[in-house]
N, C-alpha and C positions, 0 to 999 in steps of 0.2 A: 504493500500500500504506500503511494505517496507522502510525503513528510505534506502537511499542510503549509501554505502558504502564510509570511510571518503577519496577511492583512488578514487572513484569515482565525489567525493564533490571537492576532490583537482582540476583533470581535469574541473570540471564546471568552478570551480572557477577564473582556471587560462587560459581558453578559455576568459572568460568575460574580465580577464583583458586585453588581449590583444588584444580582438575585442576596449573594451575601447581607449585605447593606439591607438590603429590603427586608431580609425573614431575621435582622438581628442576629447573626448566629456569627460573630467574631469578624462582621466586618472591617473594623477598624486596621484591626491588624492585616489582614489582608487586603486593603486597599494601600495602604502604606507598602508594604511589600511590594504590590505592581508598580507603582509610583515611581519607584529608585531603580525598576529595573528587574526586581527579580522576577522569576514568574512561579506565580502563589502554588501551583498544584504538583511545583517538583519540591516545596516546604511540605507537605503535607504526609503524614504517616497514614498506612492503610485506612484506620478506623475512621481518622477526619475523612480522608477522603471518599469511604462507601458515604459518609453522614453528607458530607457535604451536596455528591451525586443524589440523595432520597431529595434533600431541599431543592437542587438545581430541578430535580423533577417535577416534585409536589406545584415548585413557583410556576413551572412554564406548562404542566399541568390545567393551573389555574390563571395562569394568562399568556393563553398561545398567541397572543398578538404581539410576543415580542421576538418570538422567532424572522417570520417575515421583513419586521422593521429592522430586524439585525442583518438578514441575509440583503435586503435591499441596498440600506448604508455598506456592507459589503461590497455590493454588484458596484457602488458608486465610483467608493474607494481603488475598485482597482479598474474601473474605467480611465479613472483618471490617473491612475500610473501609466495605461497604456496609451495615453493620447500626452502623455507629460512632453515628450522625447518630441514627437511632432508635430505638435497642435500647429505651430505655426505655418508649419509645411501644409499640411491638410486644410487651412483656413486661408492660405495665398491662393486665389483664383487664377487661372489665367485670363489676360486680360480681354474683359469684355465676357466672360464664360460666367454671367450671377442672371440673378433676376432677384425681383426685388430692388431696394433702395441698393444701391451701391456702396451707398457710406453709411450704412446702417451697423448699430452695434451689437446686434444679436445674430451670430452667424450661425444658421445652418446648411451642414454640408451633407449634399447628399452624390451616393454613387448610383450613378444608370448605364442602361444597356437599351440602346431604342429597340432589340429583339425582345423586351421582355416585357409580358401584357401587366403583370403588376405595377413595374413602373409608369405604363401607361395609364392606370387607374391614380396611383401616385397626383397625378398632376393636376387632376381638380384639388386635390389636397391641400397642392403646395398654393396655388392660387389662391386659394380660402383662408390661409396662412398668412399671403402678402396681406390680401385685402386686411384682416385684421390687426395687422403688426405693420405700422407704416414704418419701424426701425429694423424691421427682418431682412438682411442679406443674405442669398440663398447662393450659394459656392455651387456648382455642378461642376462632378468630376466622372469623367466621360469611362466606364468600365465597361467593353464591351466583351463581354467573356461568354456570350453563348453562339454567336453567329459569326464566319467573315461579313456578311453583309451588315452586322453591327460596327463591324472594326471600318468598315467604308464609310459610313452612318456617322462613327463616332469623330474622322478625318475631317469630313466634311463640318460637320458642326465645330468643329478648334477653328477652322477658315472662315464660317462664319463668323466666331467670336472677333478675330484679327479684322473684319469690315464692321463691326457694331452691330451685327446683326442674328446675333446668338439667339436670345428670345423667340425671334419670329420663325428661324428655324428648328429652332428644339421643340416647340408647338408641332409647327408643322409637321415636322418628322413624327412626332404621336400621332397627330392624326392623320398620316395616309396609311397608317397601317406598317405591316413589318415591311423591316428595312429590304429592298434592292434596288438593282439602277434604276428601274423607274418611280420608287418611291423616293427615292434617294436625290435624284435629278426633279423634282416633281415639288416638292419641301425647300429644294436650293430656290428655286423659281421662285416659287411663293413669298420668300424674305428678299427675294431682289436681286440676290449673290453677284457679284462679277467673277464668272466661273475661270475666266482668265487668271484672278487673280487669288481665287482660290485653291486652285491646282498648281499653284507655287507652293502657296501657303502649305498644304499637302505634302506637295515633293521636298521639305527643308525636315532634317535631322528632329529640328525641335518638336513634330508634331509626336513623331514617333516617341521619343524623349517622353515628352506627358502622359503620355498612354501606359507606357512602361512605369513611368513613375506613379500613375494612380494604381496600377497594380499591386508594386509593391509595398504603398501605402496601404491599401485592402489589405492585405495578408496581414501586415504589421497592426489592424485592428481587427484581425482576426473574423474579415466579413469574409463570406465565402458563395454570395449569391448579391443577389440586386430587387430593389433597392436596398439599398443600407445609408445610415445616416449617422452625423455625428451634430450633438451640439451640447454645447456647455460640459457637464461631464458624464452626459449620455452615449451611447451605442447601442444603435437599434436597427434591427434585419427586418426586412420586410415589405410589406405594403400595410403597415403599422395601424393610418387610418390618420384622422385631422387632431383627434381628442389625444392621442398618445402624444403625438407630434406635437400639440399645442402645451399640453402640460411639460414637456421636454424642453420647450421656449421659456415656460415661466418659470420652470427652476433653473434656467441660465441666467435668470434678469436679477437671481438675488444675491 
């Protein structure tokens, strides 16, 4: 069995103390112990310790609502170790690649695949989102990991972004449906593109570059499909829905 995790050993730890603390049974000394470092349950001689596990039980027994709020603040805690290292990486757009306010202070980022119909449902979402957050900046980081005709999809939309015209085509492209040449040429049309200078845009190292690097950003938050989303010190897979989304906004504003 794996050693636990030391955010995970912290939450044990500090569950114990406070069930301690709470049923009066020698807290004091064992919160002082965690305190300076030690950890209380390698002080402990067999008998405290079966006593102690009857309390730990009887308390959460009698109020299973602190399991959930500990594993939550868990899920939190190591969200946000794993977003420590790159947040900023994963919040730097490319340019012109948001929607939303541009200078807005609450960013959420999210990864897509125009092959992928959940992200297509996604997008009334994100819209309902802007409308109600006039400071929500919304990052889109182009993962196209289920189709080549995504990864064509995905080319074209960085060259839109390079003309200001990101928006009208990442729209577009959901709605004509899955991605190929003629939905793909079809979407370009629609936002206006200068296909001339798109297919530069294309043909230059850097596009490929970003695509690569949202990849191994993906992996590095441990998404493994699309949609996936990051904001504040949330990480969340899926086609999640407005309400998860939106409460994942308001615990970034505090």
């Amino acid at each position: 069995m794996a050693e636990p995790s030391p955010q995970r050993s912290l939450v044990r730890n500090a569950v114990l103390a406070v069930v301690i603390l709470a049923a009066g049974a020698g807290g004091g000394w064992l919160w002082g112990s965690h305190r300076i470092g030690g950890d209380p349950a390698a002080r402990l001689g067999q008998a405290d310790r079966a006593a102690i596990e009857q309390v730990v039980h009887d308390y959460l027994m009698a109020h299973p609502e602190v399991l959930p709020k500990a594993m939550a603040e868990l899920e939190r805690r190591e969200n946000s170790h794993q977003l420590a290292s790159v947040r900023g990486e994963v919040e730097r757009a490319v340019p012109g690649a948001v929607l939303g306010n541009p200078q807005g202070k609450v960013v959420l980022v999210e990864f897509t695949d125009y092959a992928c119909g959940y992200c297509r449902k996604s997008v009334a979402d994100v819209d309902a989102l802007i409308a109600a957050n006039p400071d929500l900046k919304v990052v889109v980081r182009e993962l196209p990991i289920l189709t080549p005709e995504s990864t064509d999809a995905a080319r074209m939309a960085l060259a839109a972004a390079e003309q200001g015209k990101y928006a009208a085509f990442h729209k577009a492209m959901f709605a004509g449906g899955r991605p190929s040449a003629e939905t793909i040429a079809a979407a370009a049309a629609a936002a206006g593109l200068d296909l001339a200078r798109a297919r530069a845009t294309i043909a230059r190292p850097e596009t490929e570059a970003e695509l690569a690097r949202n990849l191994a950003l993906a992996k590095n938050l441990g998404f493994t499909g699309t949609p996936s989303w990051a904001i504040g010190d949330s990480l969340l897979s899926g086609a999640v829905g407005v309400d998860q989304l939106a409460k994942a906004i308001a615990e970034a504003r505090r």
